[in-house]
Backbone as ProteinMPNN parsed JSONL, in Angstrom:
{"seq_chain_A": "XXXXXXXXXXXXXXXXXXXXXXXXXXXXXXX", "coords_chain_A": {"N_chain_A": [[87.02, 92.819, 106.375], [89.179, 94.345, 107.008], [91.649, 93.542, 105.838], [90.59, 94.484, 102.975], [90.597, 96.679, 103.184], [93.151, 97.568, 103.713], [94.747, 96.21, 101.073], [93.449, 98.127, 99.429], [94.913, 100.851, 99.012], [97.146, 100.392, 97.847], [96.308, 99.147, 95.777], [95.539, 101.324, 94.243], [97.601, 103.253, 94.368], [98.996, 101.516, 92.798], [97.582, 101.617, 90.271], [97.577, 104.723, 89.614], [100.253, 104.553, 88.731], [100.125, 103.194, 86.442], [98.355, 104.535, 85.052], [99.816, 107.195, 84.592], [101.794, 106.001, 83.363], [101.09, 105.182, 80.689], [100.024, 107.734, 79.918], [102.385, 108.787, 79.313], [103.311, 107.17, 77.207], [101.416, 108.315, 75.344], [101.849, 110.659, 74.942], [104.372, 110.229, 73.744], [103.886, 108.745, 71.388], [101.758, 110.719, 70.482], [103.91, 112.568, 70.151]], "CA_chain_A": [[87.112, 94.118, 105.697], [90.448, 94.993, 107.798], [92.467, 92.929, 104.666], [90.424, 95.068, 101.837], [91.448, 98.407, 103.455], [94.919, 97.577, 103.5], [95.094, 96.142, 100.05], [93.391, 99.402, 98.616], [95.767, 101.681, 98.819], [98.011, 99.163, 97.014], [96.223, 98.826, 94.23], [95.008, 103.132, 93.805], [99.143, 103.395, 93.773], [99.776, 100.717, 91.065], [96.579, 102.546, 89.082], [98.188, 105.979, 89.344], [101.45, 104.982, 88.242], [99.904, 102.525, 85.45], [97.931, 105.826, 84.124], [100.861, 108.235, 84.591], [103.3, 105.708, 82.564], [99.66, 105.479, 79.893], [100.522, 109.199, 79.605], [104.035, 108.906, 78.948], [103.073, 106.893, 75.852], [100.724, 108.443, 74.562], [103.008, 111.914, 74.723], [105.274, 109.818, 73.053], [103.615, 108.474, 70.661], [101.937, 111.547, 69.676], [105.307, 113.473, 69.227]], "C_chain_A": [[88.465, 94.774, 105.941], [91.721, 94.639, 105.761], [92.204, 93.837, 103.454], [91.122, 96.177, 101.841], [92.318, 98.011, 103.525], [95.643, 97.153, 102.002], [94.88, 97.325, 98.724], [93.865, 100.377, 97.965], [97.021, 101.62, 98.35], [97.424, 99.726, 96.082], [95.934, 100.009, 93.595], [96.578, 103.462, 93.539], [99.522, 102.787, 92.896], [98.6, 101.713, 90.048], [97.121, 103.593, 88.829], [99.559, 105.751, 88.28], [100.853, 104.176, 86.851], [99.207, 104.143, 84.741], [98.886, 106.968, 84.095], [101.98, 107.278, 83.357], [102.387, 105.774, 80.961], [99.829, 106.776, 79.16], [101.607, 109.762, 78.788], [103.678, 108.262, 77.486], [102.568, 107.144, 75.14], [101.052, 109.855, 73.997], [103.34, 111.602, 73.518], [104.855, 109.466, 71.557], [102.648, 109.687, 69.407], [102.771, 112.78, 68.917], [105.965, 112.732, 68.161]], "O_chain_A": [[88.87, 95.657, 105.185], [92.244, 95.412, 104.958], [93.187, 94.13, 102.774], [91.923, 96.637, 101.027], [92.488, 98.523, 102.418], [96.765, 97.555, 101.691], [95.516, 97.507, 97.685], [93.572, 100.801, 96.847], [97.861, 102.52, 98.387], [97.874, 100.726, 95.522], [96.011, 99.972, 92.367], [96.822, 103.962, 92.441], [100.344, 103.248, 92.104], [99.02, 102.448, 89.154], [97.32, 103.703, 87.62], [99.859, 106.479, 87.334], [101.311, 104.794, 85.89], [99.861, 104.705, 83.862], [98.502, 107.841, 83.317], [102.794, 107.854, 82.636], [102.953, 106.385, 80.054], [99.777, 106.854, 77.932], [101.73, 110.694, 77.994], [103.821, 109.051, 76.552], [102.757, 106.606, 74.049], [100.679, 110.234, 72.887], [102.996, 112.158, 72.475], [105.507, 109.92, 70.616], [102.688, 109.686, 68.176], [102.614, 113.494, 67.926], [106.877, 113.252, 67.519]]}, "name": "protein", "num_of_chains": 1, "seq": "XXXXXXXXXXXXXXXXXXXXXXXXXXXXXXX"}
């Protein structure tokens, strides 16, 4: 379980920035 918790907080930071850049396009795309 030591390995999951450390990869977690990996992958909740790639999710954030994948839905923050998600955002950016969809700004974009509706301006």
């Amino acid at each position: 379980s030591a390995s999951t918790n450390n990869v977690t907080p990996i992958w909740n930071s790639d999710l954030r920035q994948l839905q923050e850049e998600i955002h950016n396009l969809k700004q974009e795309y509706e301006n």
